[in-house]
N, C-alpha and C positions, 0 to 999 in steps of 0.2 A: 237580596233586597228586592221587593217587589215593586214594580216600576208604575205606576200609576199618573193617571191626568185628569185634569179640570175642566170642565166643559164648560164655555161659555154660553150662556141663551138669552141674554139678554143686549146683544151686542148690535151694532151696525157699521155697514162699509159705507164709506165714502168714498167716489168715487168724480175727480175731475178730471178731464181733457182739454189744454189749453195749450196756447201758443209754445212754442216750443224756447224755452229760456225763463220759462215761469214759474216749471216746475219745482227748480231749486228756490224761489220767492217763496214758491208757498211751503215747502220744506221749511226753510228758516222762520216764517212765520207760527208753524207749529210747535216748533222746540220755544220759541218762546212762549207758547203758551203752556208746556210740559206736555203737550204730546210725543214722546220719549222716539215712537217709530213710524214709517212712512213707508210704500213703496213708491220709487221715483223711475217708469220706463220711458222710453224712445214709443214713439207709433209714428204710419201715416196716415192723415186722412185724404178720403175723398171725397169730392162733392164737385156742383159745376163752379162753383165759386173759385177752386183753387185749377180747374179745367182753364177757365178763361182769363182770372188775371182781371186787372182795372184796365189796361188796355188791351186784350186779347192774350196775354201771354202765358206762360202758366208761371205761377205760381206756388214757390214752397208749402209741403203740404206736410211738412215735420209738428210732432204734436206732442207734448209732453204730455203721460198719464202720472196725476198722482193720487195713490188709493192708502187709506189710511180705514183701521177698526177701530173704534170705539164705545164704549157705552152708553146705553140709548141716550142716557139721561144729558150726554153733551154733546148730542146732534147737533142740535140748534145755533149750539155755541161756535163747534169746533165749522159748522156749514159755514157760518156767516164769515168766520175769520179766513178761510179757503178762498169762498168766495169774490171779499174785498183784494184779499192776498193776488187774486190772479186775475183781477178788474174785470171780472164777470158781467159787470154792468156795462159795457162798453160790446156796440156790437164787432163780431170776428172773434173777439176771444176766445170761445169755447163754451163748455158745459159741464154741470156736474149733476150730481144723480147720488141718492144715501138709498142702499138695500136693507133692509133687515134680514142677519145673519140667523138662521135655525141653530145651528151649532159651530161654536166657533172654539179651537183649543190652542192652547200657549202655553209656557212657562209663568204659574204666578209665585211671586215670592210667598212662604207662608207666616209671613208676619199679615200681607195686605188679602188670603187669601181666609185668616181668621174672622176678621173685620166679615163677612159675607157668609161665615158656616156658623155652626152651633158649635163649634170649638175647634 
């Protein structure tokens, strides 16, 4: 059997850096939207903010990345719900950042991989 793959090009990363314990918030936030998979690592950051601390001390500089792929068309969607997910809006939390993928490849089922060819 000859083994073939699917190339995705329409796709985009998401990617946020946030406090560390937030990452699994915005995991579970995801699954409830049906975003099915996630990557969820450990980082640390630096900067002088975590150098000095509120009163000179240093402070934890543990960061949870979570990067998830998507399709263009539910950036917007999947950004804002990440966003809320990991109170983006609040300053010290973090950041996040959507790349646009040139080629991106996965297992797709071909029942949902029909839906998208000429047959």
């Amino acid at each position: 059997m000859k083994r073939t793959f699917t190339t995705l090009t329409d796709a985009t990363l998401i990617t946020a850096v946030v406090q560390h314990g937030y990452g699994e918030l915005i995991t579970d936030a995801l699954l409830e939207v049906g975003i099915q998979g996630a990557t969820l690592h450990s980082a640390m950051g630096v900067g002088i903010r975590e150098r000095l601390g509120a009163v000179g001390v240093a402070v934890d500089a543990e960061r949870d990345v979570v990067s998830v792929m998507v399709s263009s068309d539910e950036v917007d969607r999947i950004f804002e719900r990440i966003f809320l997910a990991g109170k983006l809006d609040t300053p010290g939390m973090g950041f996040m950042y959507a790349t646009p993928l040139m080629q991106a490849a996965t297992y797709v089922p071909p029942a949902i991989l029909a839906k998208y060819t000429d047959g």
